[in-house]
MIRO-337702 format. One record per atom (N, C-alpha, C): x, y, z. Coordinates in steps of 0.05 Angstrom, whole numbers, padded with zeros to 5 digits, always signed. Layout:
N
XYZ
...
END
This chain:
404
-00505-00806+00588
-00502-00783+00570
-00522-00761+00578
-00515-00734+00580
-00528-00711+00590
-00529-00690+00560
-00550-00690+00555
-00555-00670+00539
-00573-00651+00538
-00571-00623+00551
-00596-00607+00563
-00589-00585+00552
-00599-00558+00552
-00593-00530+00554
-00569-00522+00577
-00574-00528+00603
-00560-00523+00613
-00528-00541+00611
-00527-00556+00604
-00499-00576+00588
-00493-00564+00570
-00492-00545+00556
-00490-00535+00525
-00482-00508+00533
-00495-00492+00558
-00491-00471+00569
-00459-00464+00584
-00460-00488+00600
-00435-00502+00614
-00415-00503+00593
-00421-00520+00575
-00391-00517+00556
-00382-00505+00540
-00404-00476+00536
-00397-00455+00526
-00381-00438+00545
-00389-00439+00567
-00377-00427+00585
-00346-00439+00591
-00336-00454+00589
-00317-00470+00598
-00295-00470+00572
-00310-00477+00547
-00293-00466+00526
-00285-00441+00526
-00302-00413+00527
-00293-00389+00525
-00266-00388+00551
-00267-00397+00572
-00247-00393+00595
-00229-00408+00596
-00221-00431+00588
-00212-00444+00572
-00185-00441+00554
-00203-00424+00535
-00195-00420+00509
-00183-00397+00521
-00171-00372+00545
-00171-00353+00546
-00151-00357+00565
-00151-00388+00577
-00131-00395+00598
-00108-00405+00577
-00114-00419+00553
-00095-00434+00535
-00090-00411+00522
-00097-00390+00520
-00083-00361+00500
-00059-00347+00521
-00062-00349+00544
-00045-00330+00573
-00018-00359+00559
-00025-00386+00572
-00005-00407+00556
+00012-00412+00540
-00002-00409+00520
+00011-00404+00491
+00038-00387+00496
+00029-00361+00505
+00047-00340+00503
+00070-00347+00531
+00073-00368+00541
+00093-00374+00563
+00106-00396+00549
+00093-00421+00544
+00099-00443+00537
+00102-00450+00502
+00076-00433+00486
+00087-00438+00470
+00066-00463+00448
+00063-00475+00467
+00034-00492+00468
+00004-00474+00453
+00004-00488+00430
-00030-00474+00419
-00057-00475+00436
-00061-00458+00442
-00088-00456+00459
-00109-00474+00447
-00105-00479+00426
-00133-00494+00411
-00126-00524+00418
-00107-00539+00430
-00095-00558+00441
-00111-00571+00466
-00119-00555+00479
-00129-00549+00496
-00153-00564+00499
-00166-00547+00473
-00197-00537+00467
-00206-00571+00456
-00180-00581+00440
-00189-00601+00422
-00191-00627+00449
-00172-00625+00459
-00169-00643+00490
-00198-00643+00504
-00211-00622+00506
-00235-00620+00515
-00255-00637+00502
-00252-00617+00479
-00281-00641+00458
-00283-00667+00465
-00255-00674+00460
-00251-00702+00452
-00255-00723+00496
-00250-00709+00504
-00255-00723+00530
-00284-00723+00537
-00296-00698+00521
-00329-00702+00539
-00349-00712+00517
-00339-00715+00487
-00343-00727+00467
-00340-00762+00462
-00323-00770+00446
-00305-00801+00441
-00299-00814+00471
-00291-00796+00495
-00279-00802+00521
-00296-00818+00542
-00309-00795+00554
-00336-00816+00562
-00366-00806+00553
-00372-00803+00532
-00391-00791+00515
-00412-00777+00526
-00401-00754+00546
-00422-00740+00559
-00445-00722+00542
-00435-00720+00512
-00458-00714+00496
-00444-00722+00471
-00464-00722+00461
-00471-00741+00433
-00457-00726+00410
-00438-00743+00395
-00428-00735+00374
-00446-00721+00355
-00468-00740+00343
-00485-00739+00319
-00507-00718+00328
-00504-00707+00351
-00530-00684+00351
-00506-00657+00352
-00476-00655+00343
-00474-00637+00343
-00464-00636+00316
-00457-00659+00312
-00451-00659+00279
-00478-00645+00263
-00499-00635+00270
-00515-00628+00256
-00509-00597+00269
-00501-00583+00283
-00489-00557+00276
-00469-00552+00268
-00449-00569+00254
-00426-00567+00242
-00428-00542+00213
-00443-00545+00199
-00446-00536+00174
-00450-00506+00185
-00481-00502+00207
-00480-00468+00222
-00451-00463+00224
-00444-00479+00241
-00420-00465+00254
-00396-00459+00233
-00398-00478+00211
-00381-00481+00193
-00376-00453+00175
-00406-00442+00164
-00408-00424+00152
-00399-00399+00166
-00410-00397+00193
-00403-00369+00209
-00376-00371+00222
-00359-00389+00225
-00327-00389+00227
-00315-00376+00204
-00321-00391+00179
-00312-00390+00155
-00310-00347+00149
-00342-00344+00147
-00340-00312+00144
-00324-00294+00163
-00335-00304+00188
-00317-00292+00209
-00285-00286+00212
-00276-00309+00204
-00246-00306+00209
-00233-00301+00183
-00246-00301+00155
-00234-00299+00134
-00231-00267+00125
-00259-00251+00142
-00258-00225+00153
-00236-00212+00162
-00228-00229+00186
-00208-00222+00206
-00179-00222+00195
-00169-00244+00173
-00151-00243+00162
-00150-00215+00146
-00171-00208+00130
-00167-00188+00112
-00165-00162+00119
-00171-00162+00150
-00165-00132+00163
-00140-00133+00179
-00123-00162+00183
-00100-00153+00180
-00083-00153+00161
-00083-00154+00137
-00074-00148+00114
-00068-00118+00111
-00043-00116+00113
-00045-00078+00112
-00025-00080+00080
-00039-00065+00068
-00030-00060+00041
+00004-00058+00035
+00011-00045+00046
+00035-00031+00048
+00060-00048+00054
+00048-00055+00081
+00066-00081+00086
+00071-00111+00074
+00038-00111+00064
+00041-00137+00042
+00058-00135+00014
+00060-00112+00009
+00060-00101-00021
+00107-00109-00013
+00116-00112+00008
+00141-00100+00015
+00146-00134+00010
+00134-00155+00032
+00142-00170+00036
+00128-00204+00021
+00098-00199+00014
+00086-00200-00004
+00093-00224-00027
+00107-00211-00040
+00113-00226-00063
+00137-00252-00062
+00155-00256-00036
+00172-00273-00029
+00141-00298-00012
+00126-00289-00004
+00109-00302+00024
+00092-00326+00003
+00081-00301-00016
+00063-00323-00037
+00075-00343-00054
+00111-00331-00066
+00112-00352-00080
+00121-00377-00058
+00141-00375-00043
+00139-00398-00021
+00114-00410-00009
+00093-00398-00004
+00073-00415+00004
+00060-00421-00020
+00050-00411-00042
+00035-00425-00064
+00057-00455-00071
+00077-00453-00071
+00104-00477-00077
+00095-00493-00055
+00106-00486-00024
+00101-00515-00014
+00074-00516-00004
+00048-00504-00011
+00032-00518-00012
+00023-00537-00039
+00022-00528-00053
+00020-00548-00081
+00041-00568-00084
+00060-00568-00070
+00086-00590-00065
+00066-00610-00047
+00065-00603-00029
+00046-00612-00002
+00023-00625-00017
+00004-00612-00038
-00017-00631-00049
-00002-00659-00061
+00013-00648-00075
+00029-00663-00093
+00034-00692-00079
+00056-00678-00060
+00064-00710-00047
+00045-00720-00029
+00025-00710-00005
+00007-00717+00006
-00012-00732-00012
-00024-00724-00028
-00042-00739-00044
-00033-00761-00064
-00008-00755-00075
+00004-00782-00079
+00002-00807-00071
+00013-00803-00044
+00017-00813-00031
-00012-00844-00013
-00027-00817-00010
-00052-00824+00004
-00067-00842-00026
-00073-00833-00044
-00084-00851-00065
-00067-00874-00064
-00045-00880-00070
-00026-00903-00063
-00033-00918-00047
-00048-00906-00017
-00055-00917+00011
-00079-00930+00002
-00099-00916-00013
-00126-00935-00030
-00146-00916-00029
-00138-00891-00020
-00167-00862-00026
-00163-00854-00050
-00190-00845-00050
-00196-00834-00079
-00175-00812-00088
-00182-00801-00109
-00170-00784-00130
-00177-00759-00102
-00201-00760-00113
-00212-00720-00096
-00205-00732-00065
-00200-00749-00036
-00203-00757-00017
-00165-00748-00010
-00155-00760-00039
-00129-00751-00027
-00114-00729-00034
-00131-00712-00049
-00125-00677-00064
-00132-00670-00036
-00164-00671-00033
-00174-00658-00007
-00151-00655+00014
-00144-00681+00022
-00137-00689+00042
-00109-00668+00048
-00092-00667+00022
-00076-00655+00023
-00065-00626+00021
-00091-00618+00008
-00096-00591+00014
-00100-00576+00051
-00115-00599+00050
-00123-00588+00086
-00100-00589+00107
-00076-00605+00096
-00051-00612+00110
-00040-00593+00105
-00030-00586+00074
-00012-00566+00073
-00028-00538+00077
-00048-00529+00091
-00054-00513+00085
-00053-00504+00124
-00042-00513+00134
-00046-00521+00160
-00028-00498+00186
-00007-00483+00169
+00015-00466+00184
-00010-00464+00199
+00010-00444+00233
-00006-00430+00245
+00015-00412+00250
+00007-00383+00262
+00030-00365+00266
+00036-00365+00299
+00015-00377+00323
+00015-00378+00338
+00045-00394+00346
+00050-00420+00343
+00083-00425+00348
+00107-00405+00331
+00101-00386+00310
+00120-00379+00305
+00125-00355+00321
+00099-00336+00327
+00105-00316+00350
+00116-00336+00373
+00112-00348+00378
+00126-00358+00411
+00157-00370+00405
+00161-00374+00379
+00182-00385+00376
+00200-00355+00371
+00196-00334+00356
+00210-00317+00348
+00206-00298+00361
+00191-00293+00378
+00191-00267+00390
+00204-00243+00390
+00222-00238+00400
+00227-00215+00384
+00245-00212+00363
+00254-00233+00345
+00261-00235+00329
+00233-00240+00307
+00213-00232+00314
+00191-00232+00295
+00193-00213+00266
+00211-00189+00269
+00222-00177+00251
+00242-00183+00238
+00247-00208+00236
+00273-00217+00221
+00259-00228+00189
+00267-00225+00165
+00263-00243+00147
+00240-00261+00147
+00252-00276+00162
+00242-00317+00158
+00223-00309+00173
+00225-00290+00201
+00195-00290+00211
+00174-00276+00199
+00179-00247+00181
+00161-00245+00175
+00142-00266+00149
+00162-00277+00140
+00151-00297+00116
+00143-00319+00135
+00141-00331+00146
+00122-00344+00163
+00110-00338+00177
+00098-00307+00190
+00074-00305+00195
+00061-00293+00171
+00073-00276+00156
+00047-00273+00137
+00040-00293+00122
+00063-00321+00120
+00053-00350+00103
+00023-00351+00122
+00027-00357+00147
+00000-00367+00161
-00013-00357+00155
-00020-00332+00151
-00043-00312+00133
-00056-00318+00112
-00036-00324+00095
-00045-00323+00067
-00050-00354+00065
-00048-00377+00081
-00044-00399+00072
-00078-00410+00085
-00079-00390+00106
-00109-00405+00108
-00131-00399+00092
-00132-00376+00083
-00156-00369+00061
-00145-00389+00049
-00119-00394+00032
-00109-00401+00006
-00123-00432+00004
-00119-00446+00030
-00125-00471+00028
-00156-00485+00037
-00175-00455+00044
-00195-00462+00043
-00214-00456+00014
-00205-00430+00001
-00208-00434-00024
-00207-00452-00044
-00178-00465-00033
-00173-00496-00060
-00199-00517-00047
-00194-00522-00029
-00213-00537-00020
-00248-00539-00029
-00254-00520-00019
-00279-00503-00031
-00286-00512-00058
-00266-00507-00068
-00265-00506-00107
-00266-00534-00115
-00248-00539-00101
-00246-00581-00109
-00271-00576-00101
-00285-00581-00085
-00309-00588-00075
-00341-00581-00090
-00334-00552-00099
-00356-00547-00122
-00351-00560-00153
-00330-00548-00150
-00325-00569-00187
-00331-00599-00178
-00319-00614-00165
-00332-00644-00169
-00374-00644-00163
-00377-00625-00146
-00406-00628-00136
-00419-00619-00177
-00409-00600-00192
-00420-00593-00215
-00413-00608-00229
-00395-00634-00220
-00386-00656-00246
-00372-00634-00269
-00355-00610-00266
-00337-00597-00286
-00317-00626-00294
-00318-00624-00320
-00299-00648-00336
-00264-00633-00346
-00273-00604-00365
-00268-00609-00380
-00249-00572-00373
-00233-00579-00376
-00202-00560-00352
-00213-00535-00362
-00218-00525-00378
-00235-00493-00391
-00256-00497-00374
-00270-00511-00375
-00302-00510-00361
-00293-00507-00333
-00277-00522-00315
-00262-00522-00297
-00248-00480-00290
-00235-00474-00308
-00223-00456-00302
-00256-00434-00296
-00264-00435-00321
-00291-00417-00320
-00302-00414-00293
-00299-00442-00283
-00324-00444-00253
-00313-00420-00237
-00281-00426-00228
-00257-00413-00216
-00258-00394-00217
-00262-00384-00245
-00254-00360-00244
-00277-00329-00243
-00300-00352-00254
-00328-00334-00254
-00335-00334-00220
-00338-00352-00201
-00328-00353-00172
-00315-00332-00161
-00285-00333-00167
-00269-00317-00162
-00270-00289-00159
-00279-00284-00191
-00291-00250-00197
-00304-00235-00180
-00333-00254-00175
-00355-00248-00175
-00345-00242-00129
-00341-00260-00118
-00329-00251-00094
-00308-00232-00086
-00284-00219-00110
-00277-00205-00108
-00294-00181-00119
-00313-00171-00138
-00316-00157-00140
-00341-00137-00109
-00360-00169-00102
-00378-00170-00091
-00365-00155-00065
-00343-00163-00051
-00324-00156-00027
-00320-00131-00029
-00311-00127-00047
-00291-00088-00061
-00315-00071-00056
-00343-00075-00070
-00352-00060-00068
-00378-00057-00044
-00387-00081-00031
-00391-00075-00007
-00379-00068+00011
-00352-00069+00009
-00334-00064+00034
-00335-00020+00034
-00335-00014-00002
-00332+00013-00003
-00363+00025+00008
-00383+00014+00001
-00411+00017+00010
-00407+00025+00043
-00403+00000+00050
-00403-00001+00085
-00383+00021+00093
-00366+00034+00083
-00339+00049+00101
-00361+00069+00095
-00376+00077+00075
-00390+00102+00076
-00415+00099+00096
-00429+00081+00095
-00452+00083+00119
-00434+00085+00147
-00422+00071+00152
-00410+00067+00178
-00403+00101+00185
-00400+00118+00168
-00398+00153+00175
-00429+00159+00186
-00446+00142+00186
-00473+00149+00193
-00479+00135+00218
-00471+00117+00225
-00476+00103+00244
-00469+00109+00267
-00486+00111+00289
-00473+00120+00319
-00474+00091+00335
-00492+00076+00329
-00499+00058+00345
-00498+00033+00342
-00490+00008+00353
-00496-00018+00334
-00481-00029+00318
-00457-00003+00311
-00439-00006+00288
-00432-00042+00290
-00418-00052+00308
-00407-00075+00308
-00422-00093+00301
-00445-00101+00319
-00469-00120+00304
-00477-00121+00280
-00480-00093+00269
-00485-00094+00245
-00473-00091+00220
-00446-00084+00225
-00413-00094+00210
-00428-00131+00205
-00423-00133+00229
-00422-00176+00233
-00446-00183+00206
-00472-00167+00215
-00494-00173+00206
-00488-00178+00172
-00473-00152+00157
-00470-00139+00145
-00445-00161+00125
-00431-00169+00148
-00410-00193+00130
-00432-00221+00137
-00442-00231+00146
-00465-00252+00143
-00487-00237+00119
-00489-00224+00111
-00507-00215+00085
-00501-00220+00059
-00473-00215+00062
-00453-00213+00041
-00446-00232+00035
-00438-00255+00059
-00436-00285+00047
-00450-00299+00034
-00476-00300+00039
-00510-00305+00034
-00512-00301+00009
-00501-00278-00006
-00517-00264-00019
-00490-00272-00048
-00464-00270-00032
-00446-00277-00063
-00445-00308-00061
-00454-00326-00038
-00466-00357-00041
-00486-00372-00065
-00507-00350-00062
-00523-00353-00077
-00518-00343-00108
-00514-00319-00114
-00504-00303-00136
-00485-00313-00156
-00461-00323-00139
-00438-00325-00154
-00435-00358-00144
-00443-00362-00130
-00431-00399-00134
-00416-00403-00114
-00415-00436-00097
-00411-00436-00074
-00377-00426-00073
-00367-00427-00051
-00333-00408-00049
-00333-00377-00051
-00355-00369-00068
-00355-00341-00072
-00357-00325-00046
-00376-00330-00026
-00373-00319-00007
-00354-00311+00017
-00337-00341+00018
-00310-00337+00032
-00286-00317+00025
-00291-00318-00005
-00269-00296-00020
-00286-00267-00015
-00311-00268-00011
-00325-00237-00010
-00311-00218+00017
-00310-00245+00037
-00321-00238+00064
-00289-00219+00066
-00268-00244+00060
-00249-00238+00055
-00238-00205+00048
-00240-00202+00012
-00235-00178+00019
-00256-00161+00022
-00274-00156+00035
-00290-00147+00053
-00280-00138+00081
-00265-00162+00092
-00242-00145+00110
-00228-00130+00103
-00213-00145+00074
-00184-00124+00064
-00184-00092+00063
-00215-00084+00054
-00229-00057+00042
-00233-00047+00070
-00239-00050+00094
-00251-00040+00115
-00214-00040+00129
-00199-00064+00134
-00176-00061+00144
-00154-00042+00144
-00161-00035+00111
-00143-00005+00095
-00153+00004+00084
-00176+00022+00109
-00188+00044+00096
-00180+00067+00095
-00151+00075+00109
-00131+00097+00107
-00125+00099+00088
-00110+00077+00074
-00102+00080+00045
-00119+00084+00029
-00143+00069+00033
-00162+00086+00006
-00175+00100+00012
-00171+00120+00030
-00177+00145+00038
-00160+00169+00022
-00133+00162+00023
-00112+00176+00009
-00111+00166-00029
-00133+00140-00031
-00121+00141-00058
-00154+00160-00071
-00164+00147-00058
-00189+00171-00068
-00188+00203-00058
-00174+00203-00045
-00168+00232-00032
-00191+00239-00019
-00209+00229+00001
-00231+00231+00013
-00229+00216+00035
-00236+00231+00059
-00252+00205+00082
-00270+00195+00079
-00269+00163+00081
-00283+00142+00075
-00306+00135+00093
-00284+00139+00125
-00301+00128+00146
-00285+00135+00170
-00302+00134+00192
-00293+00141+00225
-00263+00124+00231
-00242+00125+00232
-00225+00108+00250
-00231+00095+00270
-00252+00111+00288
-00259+00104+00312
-00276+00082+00318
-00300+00090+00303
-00310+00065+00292
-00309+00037+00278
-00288+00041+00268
-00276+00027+00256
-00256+00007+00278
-00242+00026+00298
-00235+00011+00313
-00244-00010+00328
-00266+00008+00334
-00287-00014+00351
-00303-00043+00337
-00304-00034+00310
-00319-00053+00301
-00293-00077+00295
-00268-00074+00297
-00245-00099+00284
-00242-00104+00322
-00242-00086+00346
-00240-00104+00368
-00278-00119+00378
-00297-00114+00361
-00310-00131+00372
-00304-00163+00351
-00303-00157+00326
-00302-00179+00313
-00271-00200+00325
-00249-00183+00336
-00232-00207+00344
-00246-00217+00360
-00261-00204+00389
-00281-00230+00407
-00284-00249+00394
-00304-00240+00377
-00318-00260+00365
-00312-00279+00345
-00287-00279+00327
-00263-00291+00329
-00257-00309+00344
-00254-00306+00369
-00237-00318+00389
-00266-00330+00399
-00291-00328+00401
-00308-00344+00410
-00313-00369+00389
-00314-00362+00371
-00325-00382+00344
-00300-00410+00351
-00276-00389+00348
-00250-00403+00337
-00253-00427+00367
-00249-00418+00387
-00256-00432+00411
-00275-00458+00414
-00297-00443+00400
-00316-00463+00401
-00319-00490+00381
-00306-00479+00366
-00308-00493+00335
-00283-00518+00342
-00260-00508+00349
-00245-00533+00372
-00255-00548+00380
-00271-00538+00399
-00278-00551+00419
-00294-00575+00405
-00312-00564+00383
-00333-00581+00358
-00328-00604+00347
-00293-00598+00344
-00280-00615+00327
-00275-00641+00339
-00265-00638+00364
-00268-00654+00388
-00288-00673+00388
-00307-00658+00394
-00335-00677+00401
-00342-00691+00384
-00345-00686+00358
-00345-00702+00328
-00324-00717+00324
-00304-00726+00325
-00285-00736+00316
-00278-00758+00340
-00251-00771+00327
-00248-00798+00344
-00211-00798+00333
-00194-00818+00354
-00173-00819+00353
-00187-00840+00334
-00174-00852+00316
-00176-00865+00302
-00153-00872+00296
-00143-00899+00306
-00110-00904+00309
-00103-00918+00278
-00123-00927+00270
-00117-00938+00233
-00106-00909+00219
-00106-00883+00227
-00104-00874+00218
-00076-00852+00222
-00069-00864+00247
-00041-00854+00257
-00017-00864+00246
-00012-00876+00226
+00008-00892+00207
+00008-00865+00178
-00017-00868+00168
-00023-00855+00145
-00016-00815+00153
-00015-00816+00178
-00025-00784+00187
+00001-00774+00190
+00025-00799+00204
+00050-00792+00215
+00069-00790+00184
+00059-00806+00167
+00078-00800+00139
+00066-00774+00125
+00041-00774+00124
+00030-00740+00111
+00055-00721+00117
+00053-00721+00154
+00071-00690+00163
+00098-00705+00151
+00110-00714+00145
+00137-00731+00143
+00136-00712+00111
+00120-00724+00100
+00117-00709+00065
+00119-00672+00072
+00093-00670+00080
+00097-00637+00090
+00110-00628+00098
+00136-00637+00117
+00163-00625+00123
+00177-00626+00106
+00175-00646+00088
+00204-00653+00060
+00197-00626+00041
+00167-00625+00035
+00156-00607+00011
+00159-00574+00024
+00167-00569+00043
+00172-00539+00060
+00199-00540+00059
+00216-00563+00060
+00239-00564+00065
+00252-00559+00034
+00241-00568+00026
+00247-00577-00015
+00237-00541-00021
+00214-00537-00017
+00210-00502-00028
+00225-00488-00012
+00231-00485+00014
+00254-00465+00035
+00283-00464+00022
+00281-00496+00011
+00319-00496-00001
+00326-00486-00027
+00298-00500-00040
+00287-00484-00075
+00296-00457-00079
+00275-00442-00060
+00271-00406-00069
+00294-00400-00054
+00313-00411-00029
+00327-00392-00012
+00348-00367-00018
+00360-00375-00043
+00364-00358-00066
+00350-00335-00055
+00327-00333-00070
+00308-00317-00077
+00288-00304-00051
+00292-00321-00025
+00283-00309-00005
+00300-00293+00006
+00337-00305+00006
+00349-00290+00024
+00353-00297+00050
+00350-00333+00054
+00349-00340+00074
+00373-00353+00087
+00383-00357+00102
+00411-00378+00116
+00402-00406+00116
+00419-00418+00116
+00412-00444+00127
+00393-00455+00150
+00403-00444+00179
+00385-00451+00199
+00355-00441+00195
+00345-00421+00168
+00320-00402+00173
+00301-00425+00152
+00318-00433+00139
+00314-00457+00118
+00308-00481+00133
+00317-00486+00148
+00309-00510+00163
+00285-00503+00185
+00286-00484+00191
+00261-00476+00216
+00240-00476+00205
+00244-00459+00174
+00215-00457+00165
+00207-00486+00142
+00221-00505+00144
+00216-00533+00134
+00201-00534+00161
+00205-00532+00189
+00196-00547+00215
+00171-00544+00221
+00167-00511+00216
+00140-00507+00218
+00129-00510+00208
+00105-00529+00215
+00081-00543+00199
+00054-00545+00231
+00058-00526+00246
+00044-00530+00260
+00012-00521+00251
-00003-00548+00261
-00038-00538+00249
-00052-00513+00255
-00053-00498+00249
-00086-00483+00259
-00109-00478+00253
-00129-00462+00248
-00150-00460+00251
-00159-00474+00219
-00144-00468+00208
-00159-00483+00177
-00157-00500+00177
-00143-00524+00185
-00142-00563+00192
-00174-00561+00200
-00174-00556+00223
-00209-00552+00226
-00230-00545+00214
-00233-00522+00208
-00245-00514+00186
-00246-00534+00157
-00235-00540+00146
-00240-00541+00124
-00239-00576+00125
-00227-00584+00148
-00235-00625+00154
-00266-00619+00155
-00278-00600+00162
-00308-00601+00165
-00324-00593+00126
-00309-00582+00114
-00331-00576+00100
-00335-00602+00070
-00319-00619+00077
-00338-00635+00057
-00365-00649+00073
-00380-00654+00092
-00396-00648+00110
-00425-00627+00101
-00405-00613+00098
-00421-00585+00085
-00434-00585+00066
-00418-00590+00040
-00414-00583+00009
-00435-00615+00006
-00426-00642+00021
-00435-00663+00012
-00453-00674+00032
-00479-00672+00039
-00493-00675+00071
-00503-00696+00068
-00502-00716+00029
-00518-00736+00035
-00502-00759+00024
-00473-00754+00032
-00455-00772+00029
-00453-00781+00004
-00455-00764-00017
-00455-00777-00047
-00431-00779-00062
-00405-00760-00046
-00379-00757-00057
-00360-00784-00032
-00357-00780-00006
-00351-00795+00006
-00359-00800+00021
-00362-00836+00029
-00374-00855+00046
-00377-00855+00073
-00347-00833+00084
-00344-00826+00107
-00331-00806+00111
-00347-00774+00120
-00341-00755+00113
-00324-00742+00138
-00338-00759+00155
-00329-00754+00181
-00294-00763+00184
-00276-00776+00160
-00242-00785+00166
-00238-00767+00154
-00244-00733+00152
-00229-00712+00142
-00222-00708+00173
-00234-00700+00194
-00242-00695+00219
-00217-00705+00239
-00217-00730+00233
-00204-00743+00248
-00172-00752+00238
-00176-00741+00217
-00146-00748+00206
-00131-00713+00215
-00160-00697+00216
-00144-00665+00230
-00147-00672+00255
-00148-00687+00275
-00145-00692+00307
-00109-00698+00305
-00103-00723+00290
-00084-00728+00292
-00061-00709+00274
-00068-00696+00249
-00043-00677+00249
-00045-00654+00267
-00067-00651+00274
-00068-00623+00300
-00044-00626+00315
-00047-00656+00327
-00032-00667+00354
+00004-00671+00346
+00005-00681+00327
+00035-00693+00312
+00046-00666+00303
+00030-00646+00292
+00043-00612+00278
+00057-00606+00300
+00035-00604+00325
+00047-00584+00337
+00080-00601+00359
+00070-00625+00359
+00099-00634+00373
+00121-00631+00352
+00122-00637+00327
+00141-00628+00309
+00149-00594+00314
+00132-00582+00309
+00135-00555+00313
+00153-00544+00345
+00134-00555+00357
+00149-00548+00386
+00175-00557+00390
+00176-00592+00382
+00206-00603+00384
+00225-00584+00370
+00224-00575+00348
+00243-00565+00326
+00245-00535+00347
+00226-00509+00354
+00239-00497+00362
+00250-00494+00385
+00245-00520+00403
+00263-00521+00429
+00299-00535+00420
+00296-00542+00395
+00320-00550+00390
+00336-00528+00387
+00325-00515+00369
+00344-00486+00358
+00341-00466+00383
+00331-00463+00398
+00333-00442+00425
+00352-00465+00439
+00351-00481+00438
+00372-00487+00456
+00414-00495+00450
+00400-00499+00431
+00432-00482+00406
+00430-00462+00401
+00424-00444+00412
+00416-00414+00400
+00421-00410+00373
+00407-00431+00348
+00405-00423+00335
+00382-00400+00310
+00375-00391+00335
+00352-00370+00324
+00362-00351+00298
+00347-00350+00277
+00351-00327+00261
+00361-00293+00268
+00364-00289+00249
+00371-00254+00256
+00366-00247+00241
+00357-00217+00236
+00349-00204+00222
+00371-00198+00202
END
């Protein structure tokens, strides 16, 4: 086993190129670049253990926190008002449905298997919360403007905050022992507030300094959403920050529009530009690396490939059961109904959020082994995305693709 500066240097290096060779990929084949990334971990990790699980499991929580702000950022600056406001209200009620379908039967299910109450909520939250938009651009391409596609990429949007939030929340209410469903709602909702208000109005703060700024803007945008997390963490109670960071993007993303609703310039465009293309880097470094993390921590754990292969089995029924539910009400065909039952492919939140009971619980007082959130996301990572891929090589090859 090699564990030095220069080993750590190396596989930073190797993830970022990597991660940049599996992105060129993706967009040919179709294949998630994070596929890739997780292949890696897990070979120089569990494979032949060229470095040590348990010394990186102790940067899990760093890394955990600065993914978490980072990309919950990134979602909220692509949120463009206008366009959410059109399509919006079909995206949420289908994803709030089959994700809470998805808790439903997942956690059912899994308590039946012999996990706890909160082990198989968790569990199932992190499953259904799992879309990625990455197979649905490669699947729809230019049919990305049809209906069903836009409701499955903006589902992937809204479904990863959505299901790191639930998560989050299970996780503070049991850590505060809340009993009693008012006391419960209170936590939620005083939480809730307090990161949306915290977000709105740093985000209006920052569009006005950022008119002052010549220099540094980007670093200190970053700096500026790491302040904010810190600060509505502490203030408002844990989860608060992820919802800050959040719309913290949303406010900086559409600052045109509330430019026009205040009838004032807010802030530079230009600047602004620069500061959403340095944060995708860095995005794409975290997100890269944090793969790669998941890898090295985790283990195939084949007791758990029985329990993992019926989860997605439930998660396709409960997409399939809400696609056929609302289709009415989406406006969808049959084949758009069945595609978007298919897609269940994982992304970045399976990761994310298999890590944060880890976080929330460091001295193992909620579960015994915190580390089979981890590894139960190795194996739906791996099973999503062949479901995902199988299903749209089926329909391209019946040309049964949607239409607008």
């Amino acid at each position: 086993m090699v564990f030095d500066p220069l080993s750590l240097l190396a596989l930073l290096a190797g993830t970022i190129f990597l991660g940049y060779l599996g992105h060129i990929l993706s967009t040919r084949t179709g294949i998630p670049d994070f596929l890739w990334l997780l292949l890696l971990g897990l070979f120089l990790g569990p494979g032949i253990h060229f470095f040590a699980s348990d010394l990186f499991i102790t940067f899990t929580p760093l890394m955990s926190a600065l993914a978490l702000a980072t990309v919950l950022f990134e979602s909220g600056v692509k949120w463009d008002l206008y366009e959410l406001l059109s399509v919006l209200p079909k995206a949420v009620v289908f994803t709030i449905c089959s994700l809470f379908l998805a808790v439903f039967l997942i956690g059912g299910f899994l308590y039946f298997m012999g996990f706890s109450i909160l082990e198989s909520v968790l569990l199932g939250a992190i499953i259904g919360g799992g879309t990625s938009s990455i197979v649905v651009f490669s699947f729809f391409g230019g049919c990305s403007e049809s209906k069903a596609g836009k409701i499955l990429l903006l589902e992937s949007v809204i479904n990863n905050p959505l299901s790191i939030m639930i998560v989050v929340s299970l996780l503070q209410i049991e850590i505060l022992r809340v009993e009693a469903v008012g006391s419960l709602l209170r936590v939620f909702v005083g939480v809730l507030s307090v990161g949306v208000c915290f977000g709105f109005l740093f985000g209006l703060i920052w569009l006005w300094v950022l008119r002052w700024i010549l220099k540094y803007a980007n670093i200190l945008t970053w700096g500026m959403l790491l302040g904010l997390y810190v600060l509505t963490e502490v203030l408002g109670g844990s989860g608060g920050g992820a919802i800050a960071c959040l719309i913290f993007g949303l406010v900086l993303g559409n600052s045109q529009h509330l430019s026009r609703i205040f009838k004032r310039r807010l802030s530079s465009e230009q600047v602004l530009g620069e500061v959403f293309k340095f944060n995708t880097e860095l995005t794409f470094l975290l997100r890269a690396f944090f793969f790669t993390l998941l890898g090295l921590t985790a283990t195939l754990d084949l007791s758990l490939l029985f329990a993992s292969i019926c989860c997605l089995i439930l998660f396709v029924l409960a997409r399939l059961f809400a696609a056929h539910f609302l289709g009415s009400f989406l406006k969808l065909t049959k084949n758009e109904k069945i595609l978007i039952g298919l897609m269940v492919s994982s992304g970045f939140s399976v990761a994310l959020t298999s890590q944060l009971p880890r976080i929330y619980d460091p001295e193992g007082q909620l579960f015994a082994d915190p580390g089979i959130f981890a590894n139960f996301a190795v194996w739906i990572t791996f099973l999503s995305i062949l479901i995902s891929l199988g299903a749209s090589m089926i329909f391209r090859k019946r040309r049964m693709a949607p239409v607008a």
